[in-house]
DRENRO-214852 format. One line per 2 residues: number of its first residue (from 1); for each residue x, y, z of C-alpha. Coordinates in steps of 0.25 Angstrom, whole numbers, plus 5000, padded with zeros to 4 digits. Layout:
NUM = X:Y:Z ~ ...
# end
This chain:
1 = 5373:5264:5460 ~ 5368:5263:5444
3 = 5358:5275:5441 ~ 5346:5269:5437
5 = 5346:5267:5420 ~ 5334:5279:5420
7 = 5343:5288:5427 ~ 5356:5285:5421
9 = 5362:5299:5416 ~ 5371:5294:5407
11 = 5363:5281:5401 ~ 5370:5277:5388
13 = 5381:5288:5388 ~ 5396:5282:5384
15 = 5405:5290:5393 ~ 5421:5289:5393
17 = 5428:5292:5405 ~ 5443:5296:5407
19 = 5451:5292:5420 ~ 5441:5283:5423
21 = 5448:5273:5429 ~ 5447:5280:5444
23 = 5443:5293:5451 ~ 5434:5301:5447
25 = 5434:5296:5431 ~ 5430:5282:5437
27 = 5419:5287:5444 ~ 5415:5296:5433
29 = 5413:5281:5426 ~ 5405:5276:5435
31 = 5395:5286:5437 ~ 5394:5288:5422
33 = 5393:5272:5422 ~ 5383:5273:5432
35 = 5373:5283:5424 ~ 5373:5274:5412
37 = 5387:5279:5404 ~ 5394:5269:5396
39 = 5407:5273:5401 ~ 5421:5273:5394
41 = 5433:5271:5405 ~ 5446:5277:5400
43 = 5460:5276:5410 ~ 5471:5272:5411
45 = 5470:5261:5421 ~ 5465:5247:5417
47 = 5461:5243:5432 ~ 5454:5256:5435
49 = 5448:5254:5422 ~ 5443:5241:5426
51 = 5439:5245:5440 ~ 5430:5256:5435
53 = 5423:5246:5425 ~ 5419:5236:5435
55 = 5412:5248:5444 ~ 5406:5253:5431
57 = 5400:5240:5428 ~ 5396:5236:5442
59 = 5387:5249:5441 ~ 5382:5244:5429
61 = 5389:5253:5420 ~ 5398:5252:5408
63 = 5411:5255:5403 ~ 5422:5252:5394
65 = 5437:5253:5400 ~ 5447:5259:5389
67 = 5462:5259:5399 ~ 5468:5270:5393
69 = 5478:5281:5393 ~ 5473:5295:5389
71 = 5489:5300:5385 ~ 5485:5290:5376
73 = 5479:5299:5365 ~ 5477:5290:5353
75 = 5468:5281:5364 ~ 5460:5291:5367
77 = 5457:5293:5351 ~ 5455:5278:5351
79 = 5447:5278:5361 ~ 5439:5288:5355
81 = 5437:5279:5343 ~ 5432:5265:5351
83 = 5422:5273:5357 ~ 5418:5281:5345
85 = 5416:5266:5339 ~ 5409:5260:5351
87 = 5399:5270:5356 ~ 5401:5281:5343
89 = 5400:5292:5355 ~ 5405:5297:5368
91 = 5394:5304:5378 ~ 5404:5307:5389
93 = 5418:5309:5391 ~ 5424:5311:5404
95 = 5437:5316:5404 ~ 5443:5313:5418
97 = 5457:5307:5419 ~ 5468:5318:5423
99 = 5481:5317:5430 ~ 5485:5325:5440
101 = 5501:5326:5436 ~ 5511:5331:5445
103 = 5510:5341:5458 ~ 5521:5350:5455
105 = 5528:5362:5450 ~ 5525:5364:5436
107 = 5540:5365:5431 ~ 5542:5351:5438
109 = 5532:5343:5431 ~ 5540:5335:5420
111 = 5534:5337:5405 ~ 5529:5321:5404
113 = 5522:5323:5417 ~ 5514:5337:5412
115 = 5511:5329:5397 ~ 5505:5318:5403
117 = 5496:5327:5413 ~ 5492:5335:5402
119 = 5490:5324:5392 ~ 5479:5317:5401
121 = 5474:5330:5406 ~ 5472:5339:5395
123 = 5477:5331:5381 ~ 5470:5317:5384
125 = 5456:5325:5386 ~ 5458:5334:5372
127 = 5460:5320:5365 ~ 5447:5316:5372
129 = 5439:5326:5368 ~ 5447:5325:5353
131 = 5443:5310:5353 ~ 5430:5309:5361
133 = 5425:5322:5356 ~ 5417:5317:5344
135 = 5411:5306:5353 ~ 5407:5316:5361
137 = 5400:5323:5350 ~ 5392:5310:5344
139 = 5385:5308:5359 ~ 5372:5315:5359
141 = 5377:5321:5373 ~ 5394:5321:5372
143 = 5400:5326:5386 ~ 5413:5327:5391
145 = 5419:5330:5403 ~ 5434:5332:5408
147 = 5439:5333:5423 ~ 5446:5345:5427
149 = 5450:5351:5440 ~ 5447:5364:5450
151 = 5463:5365:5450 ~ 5463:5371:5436
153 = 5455:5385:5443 ~ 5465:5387:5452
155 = 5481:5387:5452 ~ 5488:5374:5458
157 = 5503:5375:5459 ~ 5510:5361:5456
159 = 5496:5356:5450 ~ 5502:5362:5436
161 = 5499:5349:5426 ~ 5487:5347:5431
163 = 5480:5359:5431 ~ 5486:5362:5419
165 = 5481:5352:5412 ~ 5467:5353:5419
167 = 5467:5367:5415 ~ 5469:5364:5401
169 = 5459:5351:5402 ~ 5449:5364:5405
171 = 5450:5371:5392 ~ 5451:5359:5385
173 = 5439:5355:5389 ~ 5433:5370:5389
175 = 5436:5371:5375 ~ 5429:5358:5371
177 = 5415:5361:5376 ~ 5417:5372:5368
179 = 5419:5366:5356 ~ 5407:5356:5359
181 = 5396:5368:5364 ~ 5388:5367:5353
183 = 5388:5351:5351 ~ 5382:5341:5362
185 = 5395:5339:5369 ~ 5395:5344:5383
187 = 5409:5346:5389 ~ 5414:5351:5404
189 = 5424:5350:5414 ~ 5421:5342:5428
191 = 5430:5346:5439 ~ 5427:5334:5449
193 = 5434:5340:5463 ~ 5442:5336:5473
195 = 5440:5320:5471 ~ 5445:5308:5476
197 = 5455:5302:5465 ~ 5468:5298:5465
199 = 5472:5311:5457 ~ 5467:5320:5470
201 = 5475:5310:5479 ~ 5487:5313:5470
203 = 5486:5328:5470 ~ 5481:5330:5485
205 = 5488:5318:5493 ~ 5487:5323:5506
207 = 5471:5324:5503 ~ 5460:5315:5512
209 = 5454:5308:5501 ~ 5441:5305:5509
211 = 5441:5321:5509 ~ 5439:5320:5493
213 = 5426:5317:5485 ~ 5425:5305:5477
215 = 5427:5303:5464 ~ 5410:5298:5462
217 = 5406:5311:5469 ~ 5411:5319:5455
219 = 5403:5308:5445 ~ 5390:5318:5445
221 = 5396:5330:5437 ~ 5402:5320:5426
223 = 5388:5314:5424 ~ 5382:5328:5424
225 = 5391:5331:5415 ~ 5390:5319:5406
227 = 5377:5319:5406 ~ 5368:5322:5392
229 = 5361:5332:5399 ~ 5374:5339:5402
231 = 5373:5354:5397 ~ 5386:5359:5402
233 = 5399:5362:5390 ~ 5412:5366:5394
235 = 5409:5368:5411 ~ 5418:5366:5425
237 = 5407:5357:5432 ~ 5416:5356:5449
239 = 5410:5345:5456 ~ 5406:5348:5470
# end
């Protein structure tokens, strides 16, 4: 259901989300579309993509689709640049796409495999942020958000690339709301949970699904979060 336009929380906010072409960054799209966000899609699947647009628009919503692979650094600086051009600022930035990597001993993971983990878990979010940040600071209200995970508090054996990378994602993140404190940026951490996505499918196969949350059930702490009213800087916020 559409908020009503007096009640939308993000009413004329442009708002780019990663991994949005399913799981928890598609709902995040929605709802954001739904509160009045213009919302830009980045994945790489065209037909999730495309999916995603289609429930944005049937809610009344908006969004421009860019397919697209975030190992693909210089796209992300190009991107950058087209939406300086069209909308000469960013109000939210969501980063949510992450891979899980392999469920094994550390000495067995081979090198290509940890690369590309880390280079969409930690280096794709630092060119983010490199790229996006000056958008960020030309909205009257920037806020950014990345999605980590309770793993990173606790040793996992075999869960090394990802909790890793998450680990690093932390202080990378930590470290930029630092160095926005004193500006109108906002940046935290969302930790959404034991959710139902294919990722959680991957790592707990044995798992009942029906026993998991679902991905809309996490949407209220991103728009918390997005939100220009949003004082919190360099936080963990765990959904319940």
């Amino acid at each position: 259901m559409t908020a009503p336009a007096a009640t939308k929380r993000l009413a004329g906010r442009v708002a780019l989300v990663t991994g949005a072409s399913r799981g928890i960054g598609r709902a995040v799209a929605r709802r954001f579309a739904t509160e009045g966000a213009h919302v830009i899609l980045v994945a790489r699947t065209v037909g999730g993509l495309e999916e995603a647009d289609d429930e944005i628009k049937a809610l009344g919503g908006t969004a421009t689709l860019v397919p697209m692979d975030l190992t693909d650094f210089p796209a992300i600086d190009r991107l950058g640049a087209a939406v300086h051009q069209r909308f000469k600022r960013l109000d939210v930035l969501v980063g949510n796409a992450g891979l899980l990597g392999p469920l094994s001993p550390l000495g067995h993971i081979q090198p290509a495999v940890w690369d590309q983990v880390m280079a969409v878990n930690v280096t794709a979010n630092w060119r983010l942020i490199r790229s996006f940040d000056p958008l960020l600071r030309a909205s009257d209200a920037g806020r950014a958000m990345f999605v980590t995970t309770g793993a990173v508090s606790r040793r996992r054996a075999y869960w090394g690339a990802y909790v890793v990378t998450k680990a690093a994602l932390e202080m990378l993140v930590s470290v930029y709301a630092d160095e926005v404190a004193e500006t109108k940026v906002r940046v935290n951490l969302i930790n959404p949970g034991g959710t139902r996505t294919e990722m959680r499918a991957q790592a707990f196969p044995g798992e009942d699904p029906t026993m998991v949350k679902l991905p809309d059930s996490v949407t209220e702490d991103f728009v918390r979060l997005a939100e220009p009213a949003c004082t919190m800087n360099g936080e963990t916020v765990h959904v319940r």
